[in-house]
C-alpha positions in Angstrom: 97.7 72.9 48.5 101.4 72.4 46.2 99.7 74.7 43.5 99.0 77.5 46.2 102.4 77.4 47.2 103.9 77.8 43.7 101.5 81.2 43.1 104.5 82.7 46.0 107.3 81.5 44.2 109.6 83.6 42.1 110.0 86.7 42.3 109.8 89.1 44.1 110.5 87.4 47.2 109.4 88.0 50.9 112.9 89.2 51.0 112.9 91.5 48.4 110.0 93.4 48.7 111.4 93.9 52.5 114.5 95.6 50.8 112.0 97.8 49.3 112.8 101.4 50.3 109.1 102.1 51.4 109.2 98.8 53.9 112.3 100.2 55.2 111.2 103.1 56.1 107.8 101.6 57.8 110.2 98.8 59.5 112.3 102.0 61.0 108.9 103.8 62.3 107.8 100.2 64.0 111.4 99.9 65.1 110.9 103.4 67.0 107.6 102.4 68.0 109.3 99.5 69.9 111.7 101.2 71.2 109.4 103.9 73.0 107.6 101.1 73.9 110.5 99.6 75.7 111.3 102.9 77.4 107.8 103.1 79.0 108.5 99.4 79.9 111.9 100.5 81.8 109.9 103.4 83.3 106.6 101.3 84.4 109.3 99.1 86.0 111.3 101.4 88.0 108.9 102.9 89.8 107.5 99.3 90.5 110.3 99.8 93.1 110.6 103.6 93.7 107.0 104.1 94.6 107.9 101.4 97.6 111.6 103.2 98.3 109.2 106.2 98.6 107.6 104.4 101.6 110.3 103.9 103.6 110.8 105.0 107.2 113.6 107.9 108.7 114.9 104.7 111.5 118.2 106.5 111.8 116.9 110.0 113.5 116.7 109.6 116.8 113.3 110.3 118.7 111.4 109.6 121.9 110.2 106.4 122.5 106.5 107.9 123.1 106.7 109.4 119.7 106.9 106.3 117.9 104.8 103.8 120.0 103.0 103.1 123.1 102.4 100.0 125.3 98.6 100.0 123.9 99.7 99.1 120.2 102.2 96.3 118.4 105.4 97.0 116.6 104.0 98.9 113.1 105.8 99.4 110.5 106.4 103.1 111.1 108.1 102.1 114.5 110.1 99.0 113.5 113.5 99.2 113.9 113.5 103.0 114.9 116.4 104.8 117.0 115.0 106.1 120.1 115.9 107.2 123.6 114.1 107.1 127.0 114.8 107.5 130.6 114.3 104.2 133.0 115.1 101.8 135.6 116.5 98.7 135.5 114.7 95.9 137.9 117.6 94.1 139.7 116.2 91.0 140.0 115.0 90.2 136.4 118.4 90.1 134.2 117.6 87.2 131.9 119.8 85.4 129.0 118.7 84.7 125.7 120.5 82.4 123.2 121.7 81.9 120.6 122.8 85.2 119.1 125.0 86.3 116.5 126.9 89.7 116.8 129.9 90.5 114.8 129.9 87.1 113.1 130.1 85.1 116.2 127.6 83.5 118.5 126.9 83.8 122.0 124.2 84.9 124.0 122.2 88.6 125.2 121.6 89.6 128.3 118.2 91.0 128.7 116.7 93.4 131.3 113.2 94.8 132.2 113.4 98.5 132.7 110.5 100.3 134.3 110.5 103.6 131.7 109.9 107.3 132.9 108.4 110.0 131.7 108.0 111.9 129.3 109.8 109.9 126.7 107.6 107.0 127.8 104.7 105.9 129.5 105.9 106.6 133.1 105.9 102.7 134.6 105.6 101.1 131.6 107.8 97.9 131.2 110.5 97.5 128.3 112.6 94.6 127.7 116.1 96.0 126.8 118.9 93.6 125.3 121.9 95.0 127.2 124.8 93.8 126.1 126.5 90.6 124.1 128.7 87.9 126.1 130.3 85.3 124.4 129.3 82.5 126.2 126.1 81.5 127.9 128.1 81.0 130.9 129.9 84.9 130.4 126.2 85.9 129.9 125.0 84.5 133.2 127.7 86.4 134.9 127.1 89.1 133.7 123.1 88.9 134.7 124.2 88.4 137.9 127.0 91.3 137.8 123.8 94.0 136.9 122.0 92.6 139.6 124.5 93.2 142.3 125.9 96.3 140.4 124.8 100.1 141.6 124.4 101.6 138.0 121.5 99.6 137.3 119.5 100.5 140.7 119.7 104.5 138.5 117.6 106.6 136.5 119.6 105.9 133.1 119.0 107.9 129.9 119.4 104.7 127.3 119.5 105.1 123.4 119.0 102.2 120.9 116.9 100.5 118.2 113.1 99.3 118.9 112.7 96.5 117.5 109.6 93.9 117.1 109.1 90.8 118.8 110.6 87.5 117.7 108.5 84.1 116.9 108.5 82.1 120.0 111.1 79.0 119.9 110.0 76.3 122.0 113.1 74.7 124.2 114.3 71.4 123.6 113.6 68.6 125.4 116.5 68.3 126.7 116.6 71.8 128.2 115.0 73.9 131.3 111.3 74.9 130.0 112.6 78.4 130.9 115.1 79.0 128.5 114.4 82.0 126.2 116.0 81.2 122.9 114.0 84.5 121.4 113.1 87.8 121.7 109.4 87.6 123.1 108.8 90.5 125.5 105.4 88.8 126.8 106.8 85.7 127.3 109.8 87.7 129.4 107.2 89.5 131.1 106.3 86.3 132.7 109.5 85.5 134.0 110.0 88.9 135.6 109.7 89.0 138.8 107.9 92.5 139.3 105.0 93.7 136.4 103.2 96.3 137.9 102.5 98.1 134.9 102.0 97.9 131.0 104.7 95.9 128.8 105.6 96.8 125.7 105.3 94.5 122.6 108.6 95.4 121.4 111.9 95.3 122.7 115.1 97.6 122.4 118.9 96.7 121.8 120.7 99.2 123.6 123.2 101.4 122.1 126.4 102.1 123.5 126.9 105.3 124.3 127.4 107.9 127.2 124.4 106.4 129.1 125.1 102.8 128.9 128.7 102.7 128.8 128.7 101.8 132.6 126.6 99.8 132.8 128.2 97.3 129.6 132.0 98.4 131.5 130.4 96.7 135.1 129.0 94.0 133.2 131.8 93.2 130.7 129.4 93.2 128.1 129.8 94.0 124.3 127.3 96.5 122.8 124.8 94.6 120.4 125.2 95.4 116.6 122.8 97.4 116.1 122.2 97.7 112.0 119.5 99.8 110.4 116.8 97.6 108.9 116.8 97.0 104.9 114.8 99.1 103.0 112.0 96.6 101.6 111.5 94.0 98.9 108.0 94.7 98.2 107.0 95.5 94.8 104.1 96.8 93.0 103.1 94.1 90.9 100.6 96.0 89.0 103.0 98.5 87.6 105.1 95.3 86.4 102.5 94.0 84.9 101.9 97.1 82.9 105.9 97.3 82.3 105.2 93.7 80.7 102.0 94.6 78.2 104.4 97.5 77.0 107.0 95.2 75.9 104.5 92.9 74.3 103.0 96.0 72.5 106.9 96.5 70.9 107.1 93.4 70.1 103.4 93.8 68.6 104.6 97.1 66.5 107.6 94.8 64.5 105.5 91.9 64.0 102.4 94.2 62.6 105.5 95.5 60.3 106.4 91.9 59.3 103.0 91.0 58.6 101.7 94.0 56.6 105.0 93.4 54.0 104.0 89.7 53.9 100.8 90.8 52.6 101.6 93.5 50.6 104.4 90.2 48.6 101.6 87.9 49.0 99.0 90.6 47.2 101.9 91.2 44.4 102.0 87.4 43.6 98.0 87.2 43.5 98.0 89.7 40.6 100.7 88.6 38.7 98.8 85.4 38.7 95.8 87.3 37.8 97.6 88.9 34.6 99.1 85.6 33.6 95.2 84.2 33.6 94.0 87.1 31.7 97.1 87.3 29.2 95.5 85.4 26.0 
């Protein structure tokens, strides 16, 4: 094993023969090699992303609720998060609160009504659950369920706006709390607090905007309008075009170490016959 050793000692060295003009111009093609390579990589890997961006959903254009769902299907993706607007009623009797919930950074708690929906922005006696409005307080909230109840602009036809949004995982209530607390958005399991259901529900549920036709109702309530944020675009990503970002990379790494190991044999050749002439030299 020593004696094979000493046959690549001397020179030229590894070193030298890399130096070599020829070498450097096959190191610079590999180099460029790599480097498209690692553009195709950048490219593969953006539109890992893109092709999902691509995908995503106009929420912010308002439409008719009957347009983007109906009471025989759940929340799909397509209708998720969605501005729409619809005409309805609210039922006086079936203000609920649910809590916690955060709006503007603080928490407090929604009040939540069942509106009977018209036509022909939605099925005509259909029921929604709409979150109203945003009271600091579960206390403020309770008064304010009761203020709708009592309060004329809720016994009208209203012309709503706002953001359909799916239904929450059910939260069951502590122990220490009334078995009827709602602590999420579940519009079935409202449905069976509601008084009158004389019609369809819909899976989903809708914060209401505040605009010209809820204004009076959050004013007699003295209710906050919900914050209302468009959802984010996302996270998915197409592993497979990552993967294929990754075997480009490897093939520029491949192109530089195929240059590396071609000039190790070409210095590894040039020792073998120098030793050969030295055998044959008398």
């Amino acid at each position: 094993m020593s004696s094979r050793k000493l046959e690549y000692l001397g020179e030229p060295t590894l070193a030298q023969v890399m130096r070599r003009p020829s070498w450097i111009l096959a190191l610079l093609l590999a180099l460029g090699v790599a480097v498209a390579f690692a553009a195709l990589a950048q490219w593969q890997a953006g539109i890992a992303v893109q092709s999902q961006q691509q995908d995503q959903v106009d929420t912010e254009s308002e439409r008719p609720l009957a347009s983007v769902t109906s009471f025989e299907q759940g929340v799909t993706d397509a209708a998720a998060g969605v501005v729409v607007h619809l005409d309805g009623t609210f039922v006086a009797d079936d203000f609920s609160v649910v809590s916690p919930r955060e709006n503007g950074g603080a928490s407090g708690a929604w009040v939540v009504g069942n509106l009977v929906t018209d036509g022909p922005d939605a099925e005509p006696g259909a029921h929604l659950a709409v979150a109203v409005g945003w009271a600091p307080s579960i206390a403020e909230a309770e008064r304010a369920a009761d203020a709708l109840a009592d309060g004329d602009q809720t016994a009208e036809t209203l012309e709503l706006t706002g953001r359909y949004m799916p239904p929450e995982a059910p939260r069951v209530p502590d122990a220490d709390e009334d078995p009827m607390t709602m602590h999420a958005m579940v519009p079935a399991a409202l449905a069976n607090l509601w008084g009158s259901v004389d019609g369809p529900v819909y899976s989903g549920y809708l914060v209401l905007h505040d605009d010209a036709g809820s204004a009076a109702v959050l004013d007699d309530a003295a209710l906050e309008a919900i914050d209302s944020v468009a959802p984010l675009p996302a996270d998915a990503v197409n592993w497979l075009n990552v993967f294929y970002a990754i075997e480009w990379l490897v093939f520029g790494g491949f192109a530089v170490f195929f240059w590396y190991r071609l000039a190790r044999d070409a210095w590894e050749k040039e020792h073998e016959m120098l030793l050969l002439e030295a055998e044959t030299t008398p």
